[in-house]
matplotlib code that plots the C-alpha trace (Angstrom):
import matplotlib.pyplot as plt

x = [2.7, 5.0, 1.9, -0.1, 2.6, 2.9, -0.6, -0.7, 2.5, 0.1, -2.5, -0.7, 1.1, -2.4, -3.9, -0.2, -1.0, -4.3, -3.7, -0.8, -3.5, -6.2, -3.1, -2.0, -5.5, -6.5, -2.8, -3.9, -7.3, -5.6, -3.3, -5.8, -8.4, -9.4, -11.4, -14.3, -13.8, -14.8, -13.3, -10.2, -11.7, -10.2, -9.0, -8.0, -5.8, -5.7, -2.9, -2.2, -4.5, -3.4, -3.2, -6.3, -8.4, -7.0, -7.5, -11.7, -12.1, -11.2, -13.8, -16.8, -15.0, -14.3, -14.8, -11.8, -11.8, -9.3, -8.2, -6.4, -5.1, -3.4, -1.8, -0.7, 0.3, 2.6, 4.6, 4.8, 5.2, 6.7, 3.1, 2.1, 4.4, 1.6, 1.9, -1.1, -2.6, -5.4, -4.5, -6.2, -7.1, -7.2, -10.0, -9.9, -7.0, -5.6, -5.9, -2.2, -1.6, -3.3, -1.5, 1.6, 1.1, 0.3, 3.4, 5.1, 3.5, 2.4, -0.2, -2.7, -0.7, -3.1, -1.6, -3.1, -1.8, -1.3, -2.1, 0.5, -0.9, -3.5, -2.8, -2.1, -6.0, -7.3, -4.7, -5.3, -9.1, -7.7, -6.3, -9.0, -11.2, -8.3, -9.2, -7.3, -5.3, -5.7, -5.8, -4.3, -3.6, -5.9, -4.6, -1.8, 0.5, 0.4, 1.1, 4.3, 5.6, 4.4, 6.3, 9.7, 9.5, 12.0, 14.3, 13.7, 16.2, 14.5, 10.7, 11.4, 9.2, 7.8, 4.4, 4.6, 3.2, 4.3, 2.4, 4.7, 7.3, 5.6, 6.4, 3.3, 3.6, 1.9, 2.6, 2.2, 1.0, -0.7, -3.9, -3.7, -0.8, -0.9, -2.0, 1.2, 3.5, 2.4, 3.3, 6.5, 7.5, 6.1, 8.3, 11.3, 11.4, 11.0, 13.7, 16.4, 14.7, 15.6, 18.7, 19.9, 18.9, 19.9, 23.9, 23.6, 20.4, 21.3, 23.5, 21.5, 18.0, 16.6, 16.8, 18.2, 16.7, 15.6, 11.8, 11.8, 12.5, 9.3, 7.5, 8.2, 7.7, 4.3, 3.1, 4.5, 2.5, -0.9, -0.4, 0.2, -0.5, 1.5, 5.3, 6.3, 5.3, 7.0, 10.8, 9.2, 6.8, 9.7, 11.9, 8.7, 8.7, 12.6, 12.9, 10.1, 11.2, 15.0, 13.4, 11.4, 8.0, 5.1, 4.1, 1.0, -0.4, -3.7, -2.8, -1.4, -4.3, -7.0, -4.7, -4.7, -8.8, -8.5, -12.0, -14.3, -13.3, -15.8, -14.6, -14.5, -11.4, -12.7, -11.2, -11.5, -9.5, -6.9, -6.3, -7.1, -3.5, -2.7, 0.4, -0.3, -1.4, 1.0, -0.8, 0.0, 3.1, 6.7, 8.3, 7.4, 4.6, 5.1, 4.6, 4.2, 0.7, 0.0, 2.3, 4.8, 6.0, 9.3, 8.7, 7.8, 10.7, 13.2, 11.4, 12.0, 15.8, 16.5, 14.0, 14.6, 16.8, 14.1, 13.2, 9.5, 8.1, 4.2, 1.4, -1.7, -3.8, -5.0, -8.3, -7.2, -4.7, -1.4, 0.1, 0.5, 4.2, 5.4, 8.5, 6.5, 3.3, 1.8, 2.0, 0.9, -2.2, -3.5, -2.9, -5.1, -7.6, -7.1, -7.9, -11.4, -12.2, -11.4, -13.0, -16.2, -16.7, -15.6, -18.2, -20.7, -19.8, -20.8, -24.0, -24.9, -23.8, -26.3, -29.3, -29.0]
y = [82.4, 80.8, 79.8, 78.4, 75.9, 75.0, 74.7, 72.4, 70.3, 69.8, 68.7, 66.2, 65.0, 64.3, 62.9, 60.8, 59.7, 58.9, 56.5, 55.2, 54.4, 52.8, 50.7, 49.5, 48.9, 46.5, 44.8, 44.3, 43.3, 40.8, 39.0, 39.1, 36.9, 33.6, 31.3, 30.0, 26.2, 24.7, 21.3, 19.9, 20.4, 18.8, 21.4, 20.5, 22.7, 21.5, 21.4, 24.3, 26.6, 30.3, 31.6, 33.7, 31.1, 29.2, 32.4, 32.9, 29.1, 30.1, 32.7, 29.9, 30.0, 34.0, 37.0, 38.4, 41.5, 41.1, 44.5, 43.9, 41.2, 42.3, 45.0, 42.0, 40.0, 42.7, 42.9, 39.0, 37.2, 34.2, 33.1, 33.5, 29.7, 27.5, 23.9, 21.1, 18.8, 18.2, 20.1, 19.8, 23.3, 23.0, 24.9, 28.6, 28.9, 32.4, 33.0, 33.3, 30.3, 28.2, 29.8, 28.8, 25.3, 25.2, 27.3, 24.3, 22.1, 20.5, 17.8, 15.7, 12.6, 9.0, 6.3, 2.5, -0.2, -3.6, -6.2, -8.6, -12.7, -11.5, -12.2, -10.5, -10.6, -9.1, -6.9, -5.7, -6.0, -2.8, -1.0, -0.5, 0.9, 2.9, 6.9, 8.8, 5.6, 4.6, 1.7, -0.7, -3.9, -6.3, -9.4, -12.2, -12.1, -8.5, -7.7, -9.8, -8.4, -5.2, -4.6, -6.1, -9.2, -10.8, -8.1, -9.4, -12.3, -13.6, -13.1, -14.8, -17.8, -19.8, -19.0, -15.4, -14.8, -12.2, -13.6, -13.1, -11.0, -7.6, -6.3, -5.2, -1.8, 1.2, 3.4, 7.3, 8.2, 11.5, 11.7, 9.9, 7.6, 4.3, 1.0, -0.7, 2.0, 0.9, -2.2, -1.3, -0.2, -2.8, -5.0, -3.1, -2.8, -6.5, -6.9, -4.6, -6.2, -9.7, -9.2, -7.7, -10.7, -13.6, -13.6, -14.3, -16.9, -20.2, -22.2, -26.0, -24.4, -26.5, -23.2, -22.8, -19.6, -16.6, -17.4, -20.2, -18.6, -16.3, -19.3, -20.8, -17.0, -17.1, -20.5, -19.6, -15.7, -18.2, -20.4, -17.7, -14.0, -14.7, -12.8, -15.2, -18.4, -17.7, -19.0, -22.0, -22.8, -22.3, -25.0, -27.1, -27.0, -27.0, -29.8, -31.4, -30.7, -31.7, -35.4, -35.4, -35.5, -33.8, -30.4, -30.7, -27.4, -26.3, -22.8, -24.4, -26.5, -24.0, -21.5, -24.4, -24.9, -21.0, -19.1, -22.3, -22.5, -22.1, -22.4, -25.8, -28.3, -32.1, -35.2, -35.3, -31.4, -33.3, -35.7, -34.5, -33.4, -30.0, -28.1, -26.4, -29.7, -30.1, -33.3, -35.0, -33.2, -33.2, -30.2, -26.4, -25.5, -23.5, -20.3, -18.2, -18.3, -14.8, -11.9, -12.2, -9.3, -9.0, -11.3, -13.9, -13.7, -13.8, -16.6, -18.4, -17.7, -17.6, -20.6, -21.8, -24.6, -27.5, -30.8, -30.2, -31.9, -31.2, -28.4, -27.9, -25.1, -25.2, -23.4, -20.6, -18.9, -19.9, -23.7, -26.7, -28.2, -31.9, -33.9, -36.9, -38.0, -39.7, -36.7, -34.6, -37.0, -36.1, -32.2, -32.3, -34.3, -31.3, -29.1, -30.7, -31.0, -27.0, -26.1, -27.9, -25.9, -22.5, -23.7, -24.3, -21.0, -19.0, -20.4, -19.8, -16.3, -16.3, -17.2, -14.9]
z = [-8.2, -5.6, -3.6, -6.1, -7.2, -3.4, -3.5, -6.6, -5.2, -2.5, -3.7, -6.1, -3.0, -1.2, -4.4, -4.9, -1.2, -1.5, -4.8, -2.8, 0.6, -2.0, -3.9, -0.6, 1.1, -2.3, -1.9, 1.8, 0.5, -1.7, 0.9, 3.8, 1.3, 3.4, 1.2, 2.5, 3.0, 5.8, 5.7, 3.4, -0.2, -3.5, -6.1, -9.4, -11.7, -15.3, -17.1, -19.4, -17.3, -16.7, -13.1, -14.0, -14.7, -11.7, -9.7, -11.3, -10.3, -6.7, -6.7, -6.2, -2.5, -2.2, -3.9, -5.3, -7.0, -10.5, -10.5, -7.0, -7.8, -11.1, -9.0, -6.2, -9.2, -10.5, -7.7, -7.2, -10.6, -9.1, -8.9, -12.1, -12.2, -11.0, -11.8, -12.4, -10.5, -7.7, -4.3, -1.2, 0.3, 4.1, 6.0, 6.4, 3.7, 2.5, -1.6, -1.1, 0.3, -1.5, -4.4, -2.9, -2.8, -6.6, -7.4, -5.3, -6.8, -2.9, -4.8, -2.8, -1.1, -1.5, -0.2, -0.5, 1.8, 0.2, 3.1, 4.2, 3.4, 0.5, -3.3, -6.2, -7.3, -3.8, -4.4, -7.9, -6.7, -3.9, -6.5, -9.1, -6.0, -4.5, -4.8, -7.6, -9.3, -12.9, -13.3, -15.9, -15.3, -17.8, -17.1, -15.3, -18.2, -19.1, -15.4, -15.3, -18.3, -17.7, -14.1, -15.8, -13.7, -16.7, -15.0, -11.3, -11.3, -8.2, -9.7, -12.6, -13.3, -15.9, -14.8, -15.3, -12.0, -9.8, -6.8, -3.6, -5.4, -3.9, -0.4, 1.4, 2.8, 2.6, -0.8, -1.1, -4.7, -6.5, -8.4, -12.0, -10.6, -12.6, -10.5, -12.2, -11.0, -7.2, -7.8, -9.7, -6.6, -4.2, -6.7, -6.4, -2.5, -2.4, -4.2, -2.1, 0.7, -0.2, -1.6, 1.4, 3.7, 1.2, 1.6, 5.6, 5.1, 7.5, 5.7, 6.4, 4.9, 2.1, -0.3, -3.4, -5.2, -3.7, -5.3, -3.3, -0.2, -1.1, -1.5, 1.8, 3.5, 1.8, 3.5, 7.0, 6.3, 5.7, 8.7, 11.3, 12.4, 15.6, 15.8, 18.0, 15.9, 12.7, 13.0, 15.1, 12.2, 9.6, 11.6, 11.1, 7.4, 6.7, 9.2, 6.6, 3.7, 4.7, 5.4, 1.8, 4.3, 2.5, 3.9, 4.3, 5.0, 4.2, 3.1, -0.3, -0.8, -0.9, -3.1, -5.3, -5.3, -6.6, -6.6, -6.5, -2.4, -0.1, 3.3, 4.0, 3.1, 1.7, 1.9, -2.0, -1.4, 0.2, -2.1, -5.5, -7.2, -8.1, -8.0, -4.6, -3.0, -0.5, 0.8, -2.5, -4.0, -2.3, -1.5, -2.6, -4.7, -7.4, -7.0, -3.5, -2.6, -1.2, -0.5, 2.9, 5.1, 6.4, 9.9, 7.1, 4.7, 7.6, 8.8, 6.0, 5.8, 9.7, 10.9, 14.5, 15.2, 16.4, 16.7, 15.9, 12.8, 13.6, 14.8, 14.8, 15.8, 19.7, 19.2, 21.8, 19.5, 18.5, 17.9, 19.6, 18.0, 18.8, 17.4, 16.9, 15.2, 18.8, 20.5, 17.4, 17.2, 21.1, 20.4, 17.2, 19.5, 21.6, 19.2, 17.9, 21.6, 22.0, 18.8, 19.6, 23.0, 21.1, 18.4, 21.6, 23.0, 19.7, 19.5, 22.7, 22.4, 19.2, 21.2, 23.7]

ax = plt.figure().add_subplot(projection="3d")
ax.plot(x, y, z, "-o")
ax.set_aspect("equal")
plt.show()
C-alpha cells in the first residue's frame, strides 16, 4: 500500500512539475515576445480601451497566444493600468515593453519650432500643417481673446493683435494638443522673458511700455540676421527716434503693404501713409511687425551707445553705419555699385 501511495505522490509530483515547466515556458514565452517593427511605428490606444483589446491590436505585429498572457497578466496586474494616447514603438520592441510605456503613459513627443522674424499668420499657417495639433484658431480677434492677451499687461492693445507678443522657440507637445495651447505658452515665456529684462533696460531709451519695446525688437529682428549688428542697429533707431527723425526702415513698410507685396518697394510704397509707414509717420508703428528672439529684445532695451544715425546694407553681408547723411549717401552708392556686380555675378552663374 505504502508503495503505491509513493508511487502516486510521484507521479503527481512529476505531473505538478510538469504543469509548473509548461506555466513557466508560456510566462517565458510571454516576456521574451519582440514585435515585429522594423522602424519607429505610431500606435494609438483609444481611450476607454481594455488592455486586451490593446494587447489583440498588437498582435498585427506578433503573435501572442491569450492564454499565456492571462497567466503573465495574473501575476503582473499593474499592467492591466494602461493609459491613452498615440505611442511610438521603437524597432525590435518586447510586448512588455511596449506595455510599459502605456502603463507610463510615455506619449509620442511633437515639437514645432516657431521661427524667429515671421508673423503671427506664417505662424498659424505652421501650425495648421504641424503633425498631430488641432487646430483652432479661426480668426485675429478670436486669437487675442482666446490666449488671454487682456491678461498680458504688456500685450495689451487696442488692435487685439498679438503680433510680437510670442517668443520663438521650439515647443514639445502630444498628439491632439490644441494649436492655441502652443501659443499659450509661446505667450507666456515671452512674458517671464520680458519682465525679467525690463527693470535693468538703459535708462536714456525712448521706451515707455514694454509693447513698445517688442515693437522696436521686431524692426531691429527684420533688418538684420547678424549677432553682431543688433545693439549697433538699436543705437541707430533710439538715436532717431530721440531726435523726432523718421525711421525709415523698410521692414515696417512692407508689413504695412500686408499680402498685396510682391518683392519690390515703390516710390508710391514709400510715400503712401499707413500705420507702419515709417517713411511718413514719426516714431513706432503700431504694432510689432513679426516675432523677435531674445538677441532682439535685448537689443532693443540695451542698444549700443553711438553716434550713428544711418546704414545701409553693403551688398556683401552686414551694414555700412555713418553719423551723417554725406557719408551715408556714398555708402548707399556703395551699395547699388556692389549690388549691381552681385546681380552681374548671378546671371552669369545662370548662363553657364
Amino acid at each position: 500500500m505504502k508503495k503505491i501511495v509513493s508511487v502516486f505522490l510521484l507521479i503527481s509530483l512529476l505531473a505538478a512539475i510538469g504543469a509548473g515547466m509548461l506555466v513557466w515556458q508560456k510566462l517565458n514565452s510571454i516576456e521574451k515576445l519582440r514585435l515585429s517593427i522594423d522602424s519607429p511605428t505610431e500606435f494609438e490606444v483609444l481611450k476607454g480601451k481594455s488592455l486586451y483589446k490593446v494587447v489583440d491590436k498588437l498582435g498585427q505585429f506578433a503573435e501572442i497566444d491569450t492564454f499565456s498572457f492571462k497567466i503573465w497578466l495574473r501575476l503582473n496586474p499593474e499592467f492591466e493600468r494602461i493609459q491613452s494616447g498615440v505611442y511610438e514603438l521603437p524597432p525590435n520592441v518586447s510586448l512588455i515593453e511596449a506595455l510599459d510605456l502605456m502603463v507610463k503613459g510615455k506619449v509620442k513627443q511633437l515639437s514645432i519650432t516657431l521661427v524667429e522674424g515671421q508673423t503671427i499668420a506664417q505662424w498659424v499657417t505652421a501650425l495648421s500643417q504641424a503633425e498631430g495639433l488641432s487646430h483652432n484658431i479661426t480668426s485675429k480677434d478670436v486669437l487675442y481673446e482666446t490666449l488671454g492677451a487682456v491678461n498680458f499687461e504688456f500685450c495689451v492693445n487696442i488692435y487685439a493683435s498679438v503680433e510680437g507678443c510670442l517668443l520663438p522657440d521650439t515647443y514639445f507637445y502630444t498628439h491632439g494638443t490644441n494649436s492655441t495651447d502652443i501659443l499659450g505658452r509661446a505667450l507666456s515665456a515671452m512674458q517671464v522673458y520680458l519682465k525679467g529684462l525690463w527693470p535693468s533696460r538703459l535708462i536714456n531709451i525712448p521706451l515707455s511700455t514694454q509693447y513698445e519695446a517688442l515693437i522696436l525688437a521686431s524692426i531691429i529682428e527684420k533688418e538684420t540676421a547678424i549677432e553682431s549688428e543688433r545693439t549697433e542697429i538699436a543705437g541707430v533707431f533710439v538715436n532717431r527716434l530721440n531726435k523726432n527723425m523718421r525711421l525709415q526702415t523698410d521692414p515696417t513698410v512692407i508689413y504695412g503693404i500686408g499680402d498685396s507685396y510682391d518683392g519690390n518697394i515703390t516710390r508710391k510704397h514709400l510715400r503712401t501713409p499707413t500705420p507702419y509707414n515709417t517713411y511718413v509717420i514719426r516714431g513706432l508703428p503700431i504694432t510689432p511687425i513679426a516675432m523677435p528672439n531674445k538677441a532682439s529684445i535685448e537689443a532693443a532695451l540695451f542698444p549700443a551707445l553711438t553716434d550713428s544715425l544711418y546704414f545701409v546694407a553693403t551688398g556683401n553681408g552686414g551694414h555700412q553705419f555713418s553719423t551723417n547723411l554725406s557719408d551715408h549717401n556714398k555708402a548707399v552708392r556703395a551699395y547699388l555699385v556692389q549690388r549691381k556686380i552681385n546681380l552681374t555675378r548671378e546671371q552669369e552663374k545662370t548662363r553657364q
